[in-house]
C-alpha positions in Angstrom: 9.3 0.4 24.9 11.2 0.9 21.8 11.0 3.3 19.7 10.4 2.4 15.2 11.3 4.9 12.8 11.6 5.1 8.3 15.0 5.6 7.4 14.6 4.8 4.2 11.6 4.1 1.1 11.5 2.9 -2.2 8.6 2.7 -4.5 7.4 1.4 -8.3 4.4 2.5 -8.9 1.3 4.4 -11.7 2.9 7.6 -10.7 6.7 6.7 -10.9 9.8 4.4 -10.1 11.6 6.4 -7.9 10.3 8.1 -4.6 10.9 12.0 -5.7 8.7 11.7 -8.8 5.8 9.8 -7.1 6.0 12.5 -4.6 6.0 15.1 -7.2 3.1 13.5 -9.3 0.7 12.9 -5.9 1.0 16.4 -4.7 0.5 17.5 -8.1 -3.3 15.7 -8.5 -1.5 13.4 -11.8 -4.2 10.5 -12.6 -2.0 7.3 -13.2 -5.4 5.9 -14.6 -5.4 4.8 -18.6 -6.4 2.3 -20.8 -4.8 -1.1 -20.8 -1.7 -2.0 -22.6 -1.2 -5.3 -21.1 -3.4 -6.6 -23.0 -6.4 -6.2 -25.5 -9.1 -5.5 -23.1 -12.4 -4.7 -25.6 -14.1 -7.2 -24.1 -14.0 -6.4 -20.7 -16.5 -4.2 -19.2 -13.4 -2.5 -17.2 -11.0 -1.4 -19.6 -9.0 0.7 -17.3 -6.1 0.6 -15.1 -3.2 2.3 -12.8 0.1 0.2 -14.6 3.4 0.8 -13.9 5.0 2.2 -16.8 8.4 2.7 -18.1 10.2 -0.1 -15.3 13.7 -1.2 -16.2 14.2 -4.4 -14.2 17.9 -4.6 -15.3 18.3 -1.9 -13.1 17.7 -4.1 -10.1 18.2 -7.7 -11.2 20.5 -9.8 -14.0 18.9 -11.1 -16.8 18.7 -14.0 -16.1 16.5 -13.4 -13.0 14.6 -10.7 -14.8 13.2 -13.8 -17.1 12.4 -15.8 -14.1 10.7 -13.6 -11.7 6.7 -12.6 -11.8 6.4 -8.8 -11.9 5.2 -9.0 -8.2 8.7 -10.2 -7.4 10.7 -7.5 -9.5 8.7 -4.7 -8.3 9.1 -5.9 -4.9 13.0 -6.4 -5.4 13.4 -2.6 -7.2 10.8 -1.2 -4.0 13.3 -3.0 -1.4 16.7 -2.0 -3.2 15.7 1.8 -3.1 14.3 1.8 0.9 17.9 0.0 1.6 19.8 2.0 -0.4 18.3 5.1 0.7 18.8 4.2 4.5 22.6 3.1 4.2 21.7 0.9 7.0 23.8 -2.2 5.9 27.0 -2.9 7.5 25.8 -1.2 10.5 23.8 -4.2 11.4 24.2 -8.0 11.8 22.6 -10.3 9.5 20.6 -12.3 12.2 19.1 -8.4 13.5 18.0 -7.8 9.8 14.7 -9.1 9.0 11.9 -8.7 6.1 7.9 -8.4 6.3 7.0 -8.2 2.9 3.5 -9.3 1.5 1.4 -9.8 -1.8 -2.5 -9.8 -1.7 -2.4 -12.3 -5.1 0.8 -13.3 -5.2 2.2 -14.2 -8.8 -1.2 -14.0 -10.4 0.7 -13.3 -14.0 2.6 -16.8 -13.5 -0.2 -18.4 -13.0 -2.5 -17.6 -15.9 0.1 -18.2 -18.3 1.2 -21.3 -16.6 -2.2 -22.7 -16.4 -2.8 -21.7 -20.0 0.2 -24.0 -20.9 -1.4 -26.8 -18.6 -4.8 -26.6 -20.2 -3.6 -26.2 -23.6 0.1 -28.7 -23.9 -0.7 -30.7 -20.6 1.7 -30.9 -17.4 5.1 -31.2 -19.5 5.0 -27.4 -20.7 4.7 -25.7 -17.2 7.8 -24.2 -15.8 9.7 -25.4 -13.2 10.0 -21.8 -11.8 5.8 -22.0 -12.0 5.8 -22.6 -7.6 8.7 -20.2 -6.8 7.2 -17.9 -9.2 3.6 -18.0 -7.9 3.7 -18.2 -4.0 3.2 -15.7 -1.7 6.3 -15.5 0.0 8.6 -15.8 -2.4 9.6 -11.7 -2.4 10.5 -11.6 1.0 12.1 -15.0 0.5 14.2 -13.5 -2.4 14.8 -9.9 -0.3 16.2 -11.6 2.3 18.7 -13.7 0.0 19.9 -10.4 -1.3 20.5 -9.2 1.7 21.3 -11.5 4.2 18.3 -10.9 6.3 18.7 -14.2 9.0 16.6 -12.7 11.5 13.1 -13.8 10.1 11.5 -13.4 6.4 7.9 -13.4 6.4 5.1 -12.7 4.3 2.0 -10.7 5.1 -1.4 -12.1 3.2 -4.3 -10.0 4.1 -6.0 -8.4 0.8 -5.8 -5.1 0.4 -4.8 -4.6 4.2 -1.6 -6.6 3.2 1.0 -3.6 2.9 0.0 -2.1 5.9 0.0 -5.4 8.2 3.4 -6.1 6.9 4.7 -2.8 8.4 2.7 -2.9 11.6 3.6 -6.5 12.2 7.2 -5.3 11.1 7.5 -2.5 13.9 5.9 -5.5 16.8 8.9 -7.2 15.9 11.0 -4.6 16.5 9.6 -3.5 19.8 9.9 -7.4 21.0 13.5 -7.3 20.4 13.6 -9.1 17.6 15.6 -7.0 15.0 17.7 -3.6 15.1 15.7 -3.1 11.2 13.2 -4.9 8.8 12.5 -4.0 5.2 8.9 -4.0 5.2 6.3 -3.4 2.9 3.9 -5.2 0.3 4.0 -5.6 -3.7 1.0 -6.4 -6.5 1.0 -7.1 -10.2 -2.7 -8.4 -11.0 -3.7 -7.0 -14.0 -4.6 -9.7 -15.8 -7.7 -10.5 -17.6 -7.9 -13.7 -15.7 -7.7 -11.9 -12.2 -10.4 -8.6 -13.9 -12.8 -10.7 -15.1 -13.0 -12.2 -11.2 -13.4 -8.8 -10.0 -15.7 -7.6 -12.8 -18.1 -10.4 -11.9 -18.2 -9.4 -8.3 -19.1 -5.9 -9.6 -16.0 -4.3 -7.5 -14.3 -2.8 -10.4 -15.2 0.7 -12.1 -16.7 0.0 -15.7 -16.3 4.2 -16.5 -14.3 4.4 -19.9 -13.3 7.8 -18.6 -10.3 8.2 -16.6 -10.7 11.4 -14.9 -14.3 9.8 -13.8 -13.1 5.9 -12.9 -11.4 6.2 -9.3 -13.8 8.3 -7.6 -13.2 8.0 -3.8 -16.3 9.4 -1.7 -17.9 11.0 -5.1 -21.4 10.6 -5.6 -20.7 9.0 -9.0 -18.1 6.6 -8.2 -19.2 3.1 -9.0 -16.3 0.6 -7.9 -11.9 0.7 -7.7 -9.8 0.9 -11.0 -6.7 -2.1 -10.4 -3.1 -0.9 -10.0 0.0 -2.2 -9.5 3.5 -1.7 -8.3 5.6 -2.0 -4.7 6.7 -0.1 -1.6 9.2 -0.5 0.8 10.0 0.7 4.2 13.3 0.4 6.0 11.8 0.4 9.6 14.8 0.9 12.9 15.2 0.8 16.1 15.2 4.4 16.9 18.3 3.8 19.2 20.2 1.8 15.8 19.6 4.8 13.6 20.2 7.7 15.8 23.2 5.7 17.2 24.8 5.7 13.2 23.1 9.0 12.6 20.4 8.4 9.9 17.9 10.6 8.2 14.8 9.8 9.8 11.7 9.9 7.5 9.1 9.8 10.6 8.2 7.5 13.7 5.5 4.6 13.2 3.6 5.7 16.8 0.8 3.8 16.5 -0.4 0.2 15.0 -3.9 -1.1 15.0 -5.6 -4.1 13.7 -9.1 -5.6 13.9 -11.1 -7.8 11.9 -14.9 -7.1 10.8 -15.9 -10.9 10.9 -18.8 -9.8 9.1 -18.7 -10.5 5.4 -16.0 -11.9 2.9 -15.9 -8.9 0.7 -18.1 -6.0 2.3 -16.8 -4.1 5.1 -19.6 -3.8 8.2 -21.5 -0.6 7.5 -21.2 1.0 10.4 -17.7 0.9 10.5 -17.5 -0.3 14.1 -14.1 -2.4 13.7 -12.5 -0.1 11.2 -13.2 3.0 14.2 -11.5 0.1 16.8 -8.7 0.0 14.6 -7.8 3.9 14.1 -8.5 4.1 17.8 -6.1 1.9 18.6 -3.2 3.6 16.7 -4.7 6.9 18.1 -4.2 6.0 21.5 -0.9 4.3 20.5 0.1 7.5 19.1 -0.8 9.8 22.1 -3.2 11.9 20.0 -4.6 15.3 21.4 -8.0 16.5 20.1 -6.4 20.2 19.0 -3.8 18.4 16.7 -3.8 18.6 12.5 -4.2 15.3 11.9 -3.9 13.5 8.2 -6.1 10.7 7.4 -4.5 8.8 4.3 -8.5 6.9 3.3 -8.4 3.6 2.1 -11.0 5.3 0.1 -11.0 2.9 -2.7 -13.9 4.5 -4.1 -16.8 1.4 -4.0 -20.3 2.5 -3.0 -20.3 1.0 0.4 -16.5 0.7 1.5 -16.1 4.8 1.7 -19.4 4.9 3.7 -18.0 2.6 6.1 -14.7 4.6 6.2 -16.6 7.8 6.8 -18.1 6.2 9.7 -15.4 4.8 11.3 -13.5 7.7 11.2 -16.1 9.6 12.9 -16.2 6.8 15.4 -12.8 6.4 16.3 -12.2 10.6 16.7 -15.2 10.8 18.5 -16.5 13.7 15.9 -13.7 15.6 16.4 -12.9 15.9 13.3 -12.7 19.8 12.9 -8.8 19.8 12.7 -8.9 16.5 10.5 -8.0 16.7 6.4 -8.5 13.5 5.0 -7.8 12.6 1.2 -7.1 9.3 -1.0 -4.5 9.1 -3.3 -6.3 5.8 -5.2 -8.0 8.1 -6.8 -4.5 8.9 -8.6 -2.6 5.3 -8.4 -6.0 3.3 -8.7 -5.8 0.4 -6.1 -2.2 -1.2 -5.9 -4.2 -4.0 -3.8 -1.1 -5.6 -1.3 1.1 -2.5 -2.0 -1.3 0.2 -1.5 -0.9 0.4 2.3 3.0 0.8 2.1 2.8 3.1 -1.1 -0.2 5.3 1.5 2.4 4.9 4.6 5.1 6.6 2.6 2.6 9.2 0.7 1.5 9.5 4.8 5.2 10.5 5.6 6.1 12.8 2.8 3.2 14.6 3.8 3.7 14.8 7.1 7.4 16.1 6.0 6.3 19.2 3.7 3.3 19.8 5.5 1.5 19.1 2.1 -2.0 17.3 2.4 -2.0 14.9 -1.7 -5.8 15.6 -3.2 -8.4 13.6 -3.9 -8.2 14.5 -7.6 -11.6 14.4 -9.6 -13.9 14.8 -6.4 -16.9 16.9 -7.7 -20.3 15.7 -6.3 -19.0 14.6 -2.6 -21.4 12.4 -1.2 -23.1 13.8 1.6 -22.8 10.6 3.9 -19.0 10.8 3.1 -18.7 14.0 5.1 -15.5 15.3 6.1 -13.0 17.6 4.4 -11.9 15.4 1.8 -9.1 17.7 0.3 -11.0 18.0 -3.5 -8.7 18.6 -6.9 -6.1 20.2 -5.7 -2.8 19.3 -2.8 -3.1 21.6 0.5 -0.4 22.9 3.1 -2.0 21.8 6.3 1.2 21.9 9.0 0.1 18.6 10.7 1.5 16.9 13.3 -0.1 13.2 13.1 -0.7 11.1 10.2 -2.6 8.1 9.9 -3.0 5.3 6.9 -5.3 3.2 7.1 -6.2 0.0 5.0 -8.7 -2.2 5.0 -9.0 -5.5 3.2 -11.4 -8.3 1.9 -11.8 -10.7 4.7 -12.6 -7.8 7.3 -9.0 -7.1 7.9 -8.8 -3.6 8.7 -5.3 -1.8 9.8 -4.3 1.6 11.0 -1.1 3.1 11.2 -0.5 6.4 13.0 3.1 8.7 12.1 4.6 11.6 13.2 7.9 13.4 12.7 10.9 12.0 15.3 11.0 14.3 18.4 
């Protein structure tokens, strides 16, 4: 069986544009959590969000296709130049072995409000012909794959919040089948909108707290819904052969992949957590893991009343309580939820930690729930020398993915 392995990242996000000072501001507990500048949000009972900040487009794209593209598409093309960059992989691969597996949970979501604005308030004539191109789904790995030649296969990956971390699971099958020698895979968002908040608000899934060191609260007693953030990642996945054949930096080995759905509810995850345990245990046994190992557990953890009991659960499940030598943390409580990029933005936060042998917080954790019982890393970044990592994500819809890492041996 083949082997996949990172040899390269790239990320936009609450907490930084460029890999090092993400890194730097997770291990350091920074909240990327503030009021919103998007727009005048008084009158929304959740005024708070994770934005990305300070992004130069024109570093990645002309002008031209700066004023054409949704944010979900420039963050995704910035996320994708950085991983490619960073790997040096091109011209040591054929276009028809380069492929890309990049999703969006909401698509163009800013396109589309203004767009239907136009519609509703000037009729059909006003709305853009870039409105379609701008909106879908697929259009970022559509447009990744232009830039760089990627003939093997472009496809998107559509599964919530799950979305960043299907892309790079499906990413690495594709790899193992033979399909490609690398894929640039990973999963971008930009839905902060008061179109797309007031949705969420209504479903009572967002935070209301106008406090941001007490908004994201993953597995806190106090912690009354997810604050909304944005941004991209991307992961240059190889064949292990490819890459140690051209001698590349290896980032860490994706071991492990697995996926289940909850068919249970369209927005609640199943509270005992039985598919989400059938998941990890899946990219557990993928990964070879041994009960005496350090292990890592990157939480979805999005900090909503039921989802972080379920978690709690299925992580008890799926290690068969042996969780003594487990440190688990999630770093939403710094980025807020990046919705289809979260899962790639965790995958890399997985590998950097499994690097340095740093463990990120779970900043502002300080009435711990006591159904949400495991060592949950509180305030403050640990050095825990672990061997496995896993990420896991879990979406509306019941989609629920695992991803197990570990250094290349």
């Amino acid at each position: 069986m083949k082997r996949v392995v990172v040899t390269g990242i790239g990320i936009i996000s609450p907490l930084g544009n460029i890999v090092s000072e993400f890194w730097q501001n997770v291990t350091h507990g920074v909240c990327g959590i503030a009021e919103i500048t998007k727009f005048e949000a008084r009158n929304l009972k959740a005024r708070l969000a994770a934005e990305v900040r300070d992004f130069d487009p024109l570093q990645y794209m002309s002008k031209v296709e700066s004023v054409r593209y949704d944010p979900y598409i420039k963050f995704a093309l910035a996320a994708s130049q950085q991983a490619v960059e960073d790997s040096g992989v091109l011209g040591s691969v054929s276009e028809d072995r380069l492929g890309v597996y990049f999703g969006s949970a909401m698509g163009g979501f800013e396109t589309f409000a203004r767009e239907h604005g136009k519609f509703l308030n000037s009729g059909g004539k006003r709305v853009s012909p870039f409105f379609v191109p701008m909106m879908i789904a697929n259009m970022a790995s559509g447009l990744i794959a232009e830039r760089y030649g990627c003939r093997g296969f472009a496809m998107p990956s559509v599964t919530a919040c799950a979305t960043g971390a299907s892309a790079i699971g499906e990413a690495c099958e594709k790899i193992k089948l033979g399909w490609a020698d690398a894929v640039i895979a990973g999963g971008s968002e930009a839905a902060i909108d008061e179109f797309s908040l007031s949705g969420f608000i209504n479903m009572k899934a967002l935070s209301t707290s106008e406090d941001a060191a007490g908004a994201s609260l993953p597995f806190d007693l106090r912690r009354n819904g997810f604050v909304m953030g944005e941004g991209a990642a991307a992961l240059l996945l190889e064949d292990y052969d490819h890459a140690a054949k051209r001698g590349a930096k290896m980032y860490g080995e994706v071991c492990g992949y697995g996926v289940s759905c909850d068919a249970y509810h369209m927005a609640s995850p199943r509270p005992d957590g039985e598919e989400g345990a059938r998941a990890m245990a899946k990219a557990l046994r993928d990964a070879n893991w041994e009960r005496d190992e350090h292990v890592y557990i990157n939480a979805h953890g999005t900090g909503t009343p039921s989802g972080d009991i379920a978690e709690t659960r299925a992580i008890r499940k799926a290690l068969a309580n042996e969780t003594g030598r487990v440190v688990v943390s999630s770093t939403k409580s710094m980025t807020g939820h990046m919705l289809g990029a979260a899962g790639a933005a965790e995958a890399i936060v997985s590998l950097l930690a499994l690097r340095d042998g740093i463990i990120p917080p779970t900043i502002n954790l300080r009435e711990q729930d006591p159904e949400c019982d495991l060592d949950c890393t509180p305030l403050l970044a640990r050095e825990v020398a672990i061997t496995l990592a896993i990420s896991n994500s879990f979406g509306f819809g019941g989609h629920n993915v695992s991803l197990a890492l570990r250094k290349v041996s």
